[in-house]
N, C-alpha and C positions, 0 to 999 in steps of 0.2 A: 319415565314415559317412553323412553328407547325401545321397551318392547312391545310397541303398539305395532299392530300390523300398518294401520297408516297415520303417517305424521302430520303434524298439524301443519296448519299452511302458513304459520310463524312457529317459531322458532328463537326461544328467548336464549341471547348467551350471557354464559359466565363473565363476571369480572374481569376476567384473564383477556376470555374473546374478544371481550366488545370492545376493552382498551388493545389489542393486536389489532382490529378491525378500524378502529379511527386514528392507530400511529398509523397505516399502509396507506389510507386513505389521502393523510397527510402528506405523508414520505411523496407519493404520487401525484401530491400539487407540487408539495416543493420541488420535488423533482423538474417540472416543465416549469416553474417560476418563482420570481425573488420572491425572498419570504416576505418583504414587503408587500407584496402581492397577493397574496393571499391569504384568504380571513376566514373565520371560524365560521359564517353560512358558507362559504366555498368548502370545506371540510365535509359539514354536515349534510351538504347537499350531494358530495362525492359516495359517501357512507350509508345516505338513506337513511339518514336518522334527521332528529330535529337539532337547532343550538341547545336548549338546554342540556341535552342529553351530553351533546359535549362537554359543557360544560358541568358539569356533574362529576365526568371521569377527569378532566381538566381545568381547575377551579382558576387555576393561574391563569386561563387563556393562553393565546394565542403565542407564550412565549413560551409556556411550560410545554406546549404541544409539541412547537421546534425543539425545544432541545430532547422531547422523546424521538422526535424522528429522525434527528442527528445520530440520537444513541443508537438509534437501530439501525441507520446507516454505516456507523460506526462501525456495531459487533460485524456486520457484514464484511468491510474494507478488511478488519484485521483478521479474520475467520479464510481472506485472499494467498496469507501469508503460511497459514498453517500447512506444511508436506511434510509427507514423507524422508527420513534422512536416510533418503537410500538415494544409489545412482551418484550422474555428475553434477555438482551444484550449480552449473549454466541450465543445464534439463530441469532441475526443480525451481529456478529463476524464471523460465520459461513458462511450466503451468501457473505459477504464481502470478506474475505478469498478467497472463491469458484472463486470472477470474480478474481479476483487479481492474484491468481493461477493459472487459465487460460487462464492469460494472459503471464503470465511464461512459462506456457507451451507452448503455440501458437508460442511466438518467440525464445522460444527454448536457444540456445548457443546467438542470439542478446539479450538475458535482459542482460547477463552483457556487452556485448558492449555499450547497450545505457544506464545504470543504471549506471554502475560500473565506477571508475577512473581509471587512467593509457594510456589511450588512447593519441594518441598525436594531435587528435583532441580537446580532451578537452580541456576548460578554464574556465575561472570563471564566464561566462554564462554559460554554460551546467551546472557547478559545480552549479548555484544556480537555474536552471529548475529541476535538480534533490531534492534539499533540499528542492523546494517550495513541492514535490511530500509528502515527507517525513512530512513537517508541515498543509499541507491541510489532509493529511491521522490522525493527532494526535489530530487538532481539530474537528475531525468526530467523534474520539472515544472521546473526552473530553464533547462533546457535547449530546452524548449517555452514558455516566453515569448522565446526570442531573442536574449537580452541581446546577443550581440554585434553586434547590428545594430540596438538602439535604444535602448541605455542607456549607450555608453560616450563618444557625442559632447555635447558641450554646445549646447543649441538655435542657438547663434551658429556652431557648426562647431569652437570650437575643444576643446581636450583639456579636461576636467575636472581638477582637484585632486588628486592622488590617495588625499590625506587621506579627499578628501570626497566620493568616490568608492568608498572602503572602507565611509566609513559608511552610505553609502544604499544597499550593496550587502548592509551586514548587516541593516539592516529589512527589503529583500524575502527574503532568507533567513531570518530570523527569522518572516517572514509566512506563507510557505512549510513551514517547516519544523511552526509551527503547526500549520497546517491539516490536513498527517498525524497530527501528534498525537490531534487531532480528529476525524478516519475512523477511526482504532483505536479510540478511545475511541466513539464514537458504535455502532462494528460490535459491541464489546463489549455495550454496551449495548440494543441491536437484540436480540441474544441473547436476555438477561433478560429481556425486552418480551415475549418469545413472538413473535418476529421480524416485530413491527409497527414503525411501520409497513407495508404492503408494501417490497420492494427497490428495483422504481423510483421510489417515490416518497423514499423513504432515499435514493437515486443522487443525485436532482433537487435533494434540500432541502441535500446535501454540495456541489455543484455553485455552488446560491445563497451559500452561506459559503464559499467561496473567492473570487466574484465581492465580495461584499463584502468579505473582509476585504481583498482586494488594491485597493479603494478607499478601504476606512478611511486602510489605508497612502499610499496615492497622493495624499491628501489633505493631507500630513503632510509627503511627500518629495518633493520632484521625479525623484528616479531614478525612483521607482516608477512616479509621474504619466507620464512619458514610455515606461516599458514597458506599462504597460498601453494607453495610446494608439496604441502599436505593433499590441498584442493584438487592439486593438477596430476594427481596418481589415480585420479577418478574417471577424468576427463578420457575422450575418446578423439582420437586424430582427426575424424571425419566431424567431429562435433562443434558446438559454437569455438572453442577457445582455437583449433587446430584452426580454423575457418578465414577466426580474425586473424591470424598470427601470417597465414600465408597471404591475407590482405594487407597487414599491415608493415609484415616485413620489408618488401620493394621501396614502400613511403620513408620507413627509419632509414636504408640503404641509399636513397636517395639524400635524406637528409645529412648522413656522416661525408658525403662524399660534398655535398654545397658547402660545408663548415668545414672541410679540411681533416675530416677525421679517418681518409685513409691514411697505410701506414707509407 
């Protein structure tokens, strides 16, 4: 009936639609409150439909609804991650950050309802829609240092160990996987703050703590030491990493010299 000159003044949708039209509906309670807090008339009254209708497309109620609207929270969060493998890898941390952040911001007090534990909706599905968020976000960033092109050769050319090749494969995964931990927790926290401080400056100072801890690490490991030497032939002087380096060199110099480590 699309080729009617004029449309009727309803408009029935598809399967597809009407369940997108009551997860968003959803997502946008949860979003402003605990999902204790909101119940399937609050749904249906956000949607302009009725409960049965809800329930129709949601037989589970109000539990099977959350975990739709996580999931669709979810593809979002990890969809944040997805760049480009072009440029310096602080520039593509940077727009990543950017959606990710803005997606923080947008639902406000619901990221940690749909993010965070404790809820009593929760269970060990949410509990692993959340963790897949978490390991599609780690191998975005494992993907974007390169590995296969600067950590599997040994600086002599020949193969590695493969011992010892697992284990310097799990410090930078462990450094990695960190650091997400660390942008949840900090975006959480951002929240609470009354969402200080500003978001680029939040972006920036997440940015700096990655560059560090993948040096902590690199200090430690040679796998690491060699992807990141990889990473840093991208980098541009004026750019994040040159940034901190001239911020942070003064603070290390400072510190060699309180501990005795001039010569």
């Amino acid at each position: 009936m699309t080729s009617s000159g004029t449309a009727p003044a309803y408009r029935r949708l598809s399967v597809d639609q009407r369940r997108t039209q009551l997860i968003a509906a959803a997502l946008g309670l949860f979003a402003q409150h605990r999902p204790e807090d909101v119940s399937l008339d609050g749904v249906a009254a956000e949607a302009g439909v009725s409960r049965p209708l809800v329930y129709r497309y949601f037989p589970g109620g109000k539990q099977q609804l959350y975990e739709a609207a996580l999931r669709s929270a979810a593809d979002e969060l990890e969809q944040c991650f997805h760049e480009p493998r072009t440029g310096p890898l602080t520039l593509r941390l940077r727009r990543a950050l950017d959606r990710y952040l803005a997606f923080v911001d947008e639902h406000d007090a619901g990221f940690t309802a749909l993010l965070r534990g404790g809820s009593v909706v929760s269970t060990s599905r949410t509990d692993a829609i959340v963790d897949e968020v978490r390991r599609v976000a780690a191998e975005q960033i494992l993907l974007h240092l390169d590995l296969t092109g600067a950590a599997d050769v040994a600086p002599d050319g020949a193969q590695e160990d493969g011992r010892h090749a697992e284990r310097a494969g799990a410090r930078l995964r462990l450094t990695v996987r960190t650091w997400i931990t660390a942008v949840e927790a900090a975006s959480l926290i951002w929240l609470d703050e009354g969402k200080q401080p500003p978001l680029g400056e939040l972006r920036d100072w997440l940015v700096d703590v990655f560059v560090a801890q993948l040096t902590t690490t690199a200090a430690r490991d040679e796998h690491t030491a060699r992807t990141v030497e990889h990473a840093l032939r991208l980098e541009q002087p004026d750019g994040p990493v040159g940034d901190l380096a001239r911020r942070a060199l003064p603070v290390a110099d400072a510190a060699a010299r309180l501990l005795g480590g001039e010569s």
